[in-house]
Structures are given as structure tokens and as C-alpha cells.
C-alpha positions in Angstrom: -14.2 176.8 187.2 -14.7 179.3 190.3 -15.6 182.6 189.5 -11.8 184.2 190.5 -9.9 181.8 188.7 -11.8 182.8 185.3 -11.7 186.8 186.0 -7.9 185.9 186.5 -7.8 184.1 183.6 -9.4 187.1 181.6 -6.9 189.3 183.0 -3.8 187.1 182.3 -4.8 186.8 179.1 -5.6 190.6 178.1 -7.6 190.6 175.2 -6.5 187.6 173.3 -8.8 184.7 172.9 -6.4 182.5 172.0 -4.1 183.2 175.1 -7.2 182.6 177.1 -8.1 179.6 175.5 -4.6 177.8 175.8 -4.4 179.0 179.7 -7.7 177.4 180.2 -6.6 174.2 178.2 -3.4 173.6 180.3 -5.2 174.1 183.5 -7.8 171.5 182.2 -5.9 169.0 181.3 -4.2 169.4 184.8 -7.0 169.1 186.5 -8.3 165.8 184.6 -5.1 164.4 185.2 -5.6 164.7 188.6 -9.2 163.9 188.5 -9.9 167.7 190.0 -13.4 168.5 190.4 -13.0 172.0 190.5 -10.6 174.5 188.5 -9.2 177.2 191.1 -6.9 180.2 192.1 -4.8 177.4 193.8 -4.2 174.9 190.6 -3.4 178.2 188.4 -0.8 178.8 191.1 0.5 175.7 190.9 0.4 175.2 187.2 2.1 179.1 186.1 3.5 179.8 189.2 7.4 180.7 187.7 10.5 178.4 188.7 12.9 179.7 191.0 15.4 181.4 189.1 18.6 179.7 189.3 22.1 180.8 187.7 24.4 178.1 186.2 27.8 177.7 187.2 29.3 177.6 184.0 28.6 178.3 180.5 27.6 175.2 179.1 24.8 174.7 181.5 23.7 177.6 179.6 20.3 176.7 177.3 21.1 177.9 173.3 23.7 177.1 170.9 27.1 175.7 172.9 29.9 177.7 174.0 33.4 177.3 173.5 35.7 179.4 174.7 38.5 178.6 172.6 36.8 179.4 169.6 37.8 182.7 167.9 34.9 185.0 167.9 35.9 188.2 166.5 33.1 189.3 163.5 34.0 191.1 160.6 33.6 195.2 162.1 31.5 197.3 159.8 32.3 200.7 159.0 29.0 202.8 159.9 30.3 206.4 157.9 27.5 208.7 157.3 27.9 210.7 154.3 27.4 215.0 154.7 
């Protein structure tokens, strides 16, 4: 592991060991897929670097519970009154 890629791990990980242990777990088991024989700056990039965000068309491309627009989904309004 070069000597950057673990002061970036530290600093990814803050102060928890067990961030710090899971980063350095995924980037090893990367790098023995790909029969690496160094971990560096450059596989961390590759490995966390974040997806381009992309907005779905419509709703139900959405990730979570489904959406149907035809469903009624008024809740029951709660009456917040403060007493004096």
C-alpha cells in the first residue's frame, strides 16, 4: 500500500477503525481480483470515486417503496394546539 493512499485512507476514515478497516478491505479485495501488486491513490479512485448523478425520467425509476399516482395520499392532519 503506498504511503498516500494509507494517509488518505486515515483521513477518509476520521477516526473510526472500523471505517478504515472496511475501506482497506474493499480496496484489497479489488486489488487481488485484479491480481494488483500495489494498492494506490489511483485504485481508490477508481473503487469510491462517486457515479455520475443521473435523474430519472419518471417516478418509478425512482429507488424505495413504488409510486402510484392514483393512489389517494392524503394522511390523517393532526391538530398541533398548544395549551396557555
Amino acid at each position: 500500500m503506498s504511503p498516500s493512499l494509507k494517509h488518505t485512507l486515515c483521513e477518509r476514515a476520521g477516526e473510526t477503525i472500523g471505517s478504515l478497516t472496511n475501506l482497506a478491505a474493499q480496496l484489497l479485495a479489488v486489488a487481488a481480483q485484479r491480481q494488483l501488486p500495489v494498492l494506490d491513490d489511483k485504485l481508490y479512485l477508481e473503487v469510491f470515486a462517486s457515479p455520475q448523478f443521473h435523474h430519472p425520467l419518471n417516478p418509478a425509476q425512482l429507488p424505495g417503496p413504488s409510486y402510484d399516482p392514483k393512489e389517494n395520499h392524503d394522511q390523517e392532519k393532526v391538530d398541533l394546539h398548544l395549551a396557555p
